[in-house]
N, C-alpha and C positions, 0 to 999 in steps of 0.2 A: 158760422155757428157760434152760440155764443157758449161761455165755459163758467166751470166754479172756479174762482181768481183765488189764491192766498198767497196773502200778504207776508211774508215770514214762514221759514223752512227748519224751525228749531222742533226742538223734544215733539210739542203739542202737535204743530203744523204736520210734520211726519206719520203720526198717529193717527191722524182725521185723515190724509193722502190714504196712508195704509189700508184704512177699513173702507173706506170708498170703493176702491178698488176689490180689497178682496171681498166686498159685497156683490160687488157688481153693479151699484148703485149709478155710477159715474162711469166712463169709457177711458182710457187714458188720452186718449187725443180733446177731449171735454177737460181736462183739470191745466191749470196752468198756475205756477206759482214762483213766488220774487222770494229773495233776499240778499242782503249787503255784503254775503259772503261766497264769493265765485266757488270755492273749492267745496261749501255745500252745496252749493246749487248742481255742481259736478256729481256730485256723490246721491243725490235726490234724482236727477235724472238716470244716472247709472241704475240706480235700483228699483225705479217705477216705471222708467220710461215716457216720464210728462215734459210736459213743456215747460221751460223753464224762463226766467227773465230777470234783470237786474236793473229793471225799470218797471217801481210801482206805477206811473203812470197807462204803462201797458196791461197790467192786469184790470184795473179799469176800462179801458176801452174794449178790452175782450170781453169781460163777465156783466153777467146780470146778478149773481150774489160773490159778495168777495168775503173773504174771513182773514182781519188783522190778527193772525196768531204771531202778536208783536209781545214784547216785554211792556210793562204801565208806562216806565219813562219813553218810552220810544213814540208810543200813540200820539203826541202835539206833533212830529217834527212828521209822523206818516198823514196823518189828517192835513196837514197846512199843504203837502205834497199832490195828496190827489184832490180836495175839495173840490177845483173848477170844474175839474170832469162829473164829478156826483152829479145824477140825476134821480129826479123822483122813483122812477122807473129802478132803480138798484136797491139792493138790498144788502144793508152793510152790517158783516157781527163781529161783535168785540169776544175775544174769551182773555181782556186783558183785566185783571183781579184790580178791584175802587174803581175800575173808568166807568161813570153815569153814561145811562144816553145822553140825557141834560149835559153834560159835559161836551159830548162830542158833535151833539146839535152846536151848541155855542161854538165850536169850534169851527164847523165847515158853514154853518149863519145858512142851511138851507133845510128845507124837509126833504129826508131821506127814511123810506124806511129800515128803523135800525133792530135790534136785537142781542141783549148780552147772553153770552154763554158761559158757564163756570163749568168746566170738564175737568178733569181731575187726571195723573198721570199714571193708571191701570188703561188709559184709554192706550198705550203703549203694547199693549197686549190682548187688546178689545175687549179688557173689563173692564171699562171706565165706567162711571157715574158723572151724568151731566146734567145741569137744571136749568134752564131756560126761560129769559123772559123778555117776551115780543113787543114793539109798541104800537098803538092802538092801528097804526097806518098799514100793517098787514094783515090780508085778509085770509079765510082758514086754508084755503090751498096750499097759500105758501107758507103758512105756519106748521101746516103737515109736512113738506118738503124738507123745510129746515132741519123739524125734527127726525126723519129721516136719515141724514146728514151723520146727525151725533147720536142715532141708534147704532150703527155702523161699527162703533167703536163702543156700545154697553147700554146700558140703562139710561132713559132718559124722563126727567118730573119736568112741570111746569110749574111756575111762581106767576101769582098776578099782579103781587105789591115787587118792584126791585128793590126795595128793601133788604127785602129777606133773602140776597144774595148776598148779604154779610155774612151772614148762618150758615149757608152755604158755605161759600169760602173757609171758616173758622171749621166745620164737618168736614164735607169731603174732596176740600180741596185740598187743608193744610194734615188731614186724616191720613195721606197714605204715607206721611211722614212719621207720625205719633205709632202706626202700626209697626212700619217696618222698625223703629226702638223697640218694638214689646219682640219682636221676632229678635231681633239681637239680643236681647236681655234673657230671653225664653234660651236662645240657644244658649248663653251662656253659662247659663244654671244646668245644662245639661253638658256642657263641657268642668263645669266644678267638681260635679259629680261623675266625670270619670268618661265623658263620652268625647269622641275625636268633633273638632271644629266643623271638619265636614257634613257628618251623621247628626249630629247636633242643631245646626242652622237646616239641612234638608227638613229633618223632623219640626223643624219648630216653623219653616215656612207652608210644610205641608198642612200643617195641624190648623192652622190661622185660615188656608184656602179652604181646608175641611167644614172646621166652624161655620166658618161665613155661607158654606154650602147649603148647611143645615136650617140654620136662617132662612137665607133667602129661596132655598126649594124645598126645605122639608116643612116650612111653615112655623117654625118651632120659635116660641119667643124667648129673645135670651135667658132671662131670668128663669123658664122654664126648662131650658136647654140645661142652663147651672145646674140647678136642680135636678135633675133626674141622671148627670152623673157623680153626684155629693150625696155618697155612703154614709149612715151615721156613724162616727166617728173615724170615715177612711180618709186616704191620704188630698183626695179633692177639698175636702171641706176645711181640714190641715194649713193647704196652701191659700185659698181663698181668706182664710183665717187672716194671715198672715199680709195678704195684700189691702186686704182694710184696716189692718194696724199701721199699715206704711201710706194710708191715703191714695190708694189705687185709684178709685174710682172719681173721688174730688179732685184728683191731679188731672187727670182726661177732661173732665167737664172744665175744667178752670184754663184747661190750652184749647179749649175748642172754641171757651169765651174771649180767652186773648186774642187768639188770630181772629177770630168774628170780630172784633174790636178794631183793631189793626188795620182792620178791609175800611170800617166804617170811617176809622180817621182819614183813610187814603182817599174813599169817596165824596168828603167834604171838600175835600183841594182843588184848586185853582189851576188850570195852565195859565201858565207863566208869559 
C-alpha cells in the first residue's frame, strides 16, 4: 500500500500529520514519516501512532507523494539523498520558504512532479493559511488531492506565477509573527493600565481571534469593521489616532515588504 511520506517531523511536519488524521483524510497506517532525531521520532509515534523511520530513503520507496517539511539549509543535503529513487510517478512538496522548484529540479537533474507550499504556523492549531503552487506536470486530480492535504490544517489559495510566494511568505508566513507582537503589546497596555498579565494577554488574544472572525465570517472589510466601532470623538478613534502618529500601519506594510524581500533574496541562491 502506498503512503503519504514526510520528510522531517518538526513544528510544520506535526501539524499537517495532525490535521490528516483528525480529518480523517489519511489512515494512520497510510502516513509514514522520517527525521534525524530518534527521540522525535519517538515522541511523533507515541502521539499519532504512524510509522516512523530514520531513513529518508525509506519514505521514498513507500510514498507516492512525500512532503520535505525540512528547514531551507537542509533541502541540498535531503534532495542529493533520495534523488535516485525519484520517479516520474512521485510527487514531491517543498513548504521550505525561497527553495524554487527550478532549484530542486536542478538538483535531483530529473522530472518529477513537484509542488511548493507556504503554510503558515496556525496550521498548529488547524487555522493555517496555505498557498500553493503546482507545476505544469500535475494534473487536476492530483492537484485536488494535494489540496486537500493542506485544507486539513485551514484555508488553502492557489498562485499560478511562483513568484508570488514571496508575498506570501513576507503576509502569512512571517504574519503570525508580526500578530502575536501586537497581542503582546495590546496586552501590555492593558497591564499599564492596571490589568493582571494574565486577563490582559487572554483579552488581547481573544480580541485578535474575534477580529479576524469577523473578517473572515462576518464578511466585514476591515476599514469597515474600524469604522463602525469609531464613535465620533470616543475612545476607538482616540487610540487609532494615536497609532497613525506612531506609524502603525506603514510599520506592517514595510515588514511584510521585508520578509517578502528576504524570501526573494533566498529564492535567487544557488546550492552550493
Amino acid at each position: 500500500m502506498k503512503k503519504l511520506g514526510f520528510i522531517g517531523a518538526g513544528h510544520m511536519g506535526e501539524a499537517l500529520l495532525k490535521g490528516l488524521i483528525t480529518s480523517g483524510l489519511y489512515k494512520k497506517n497510510q502516513i509514514i514519516i522520517s527525521d534525524i532525531a530518534s527521540e522525535r521520532l519517538r515522541v511523533i509515534a507515541s502521539r499519532y501512532d504512524v510509522n516512523t523511520t530514520s531513513n529518508n530513503k525509506e519514505i521514498i520507496k513507500q510514498s507516492n507523494v512525500i512532503i520535505l517539511a525540512v528547514k531551507p539549509d537542509a533541502i541540498e543535503g535531503v534532495l542529493g539523498e533520495i534523488k535516485d529513487l525519484l520517479t516520474p510517478g512521485k510527487i514531491l512538496i517543498s513548504i521550505a520558504a525561497g527553495i524554487t522548484t527550478s532549484l530542486i529540479s536542478r538538483k535531483i537533474m530529473k522530472k518529477v512532479k513537484l509542488v511548493r507550499a507556504m503554510p503558515n504556523t496556525p496550521a498548529l492549531v488547524l487555522m493555517g493559511a496555505t498557498v500553493l503552487y503546482f507545476d505544469r506536470l500535475l494534473n487536476q486530480k492530483e492537484r485536488e488531492s494535494i489540496k486537500r492535504i493542506f485544507e486539513s490544517v485551514g484555508i488553502v489559495d492557489l498562485v499560478e506565477d511562483e513568484k508570488l510566494l514571496d508575498a506570501v511568505t513576507g503576509l502569512s508566513g512571517s504574519g503570525p509573527a508580526f500578530v502575536a507582537m501586537f497581542i503582546d503589546a495590546l496586552s501590555d497596555g492593558g497591564v499599564k493600565m492596571g490589568l493582571t498579565k494574565r486577563v490582559a494577554l487572554r483579552l488581547a488574544a481573544q480580541t485578535v481571534y474575534g477580529a479576524a472572525g469577523l473578517v473572515l465570517e462576518g464578511g466585514l472589510h476591515p476599514a469597515e469593521f474600524k469604522d463602525s466601532v469609531s464613535s465620533p470623538g470616543g475612545t476607538t478613534i482616540e487610540g487609532i489616532h494615536q497609532l497613525e502618529l506612531h506609524g502603525f500601519r506603514g510599520s506592517v506594510i514595510s515588514a511584510v515588504e521585508s520578509a517578502a524581500l528576504r524570501s526573494r533574496e533566498l529564492s535567487k541562491g544557488e546550492f552550493r
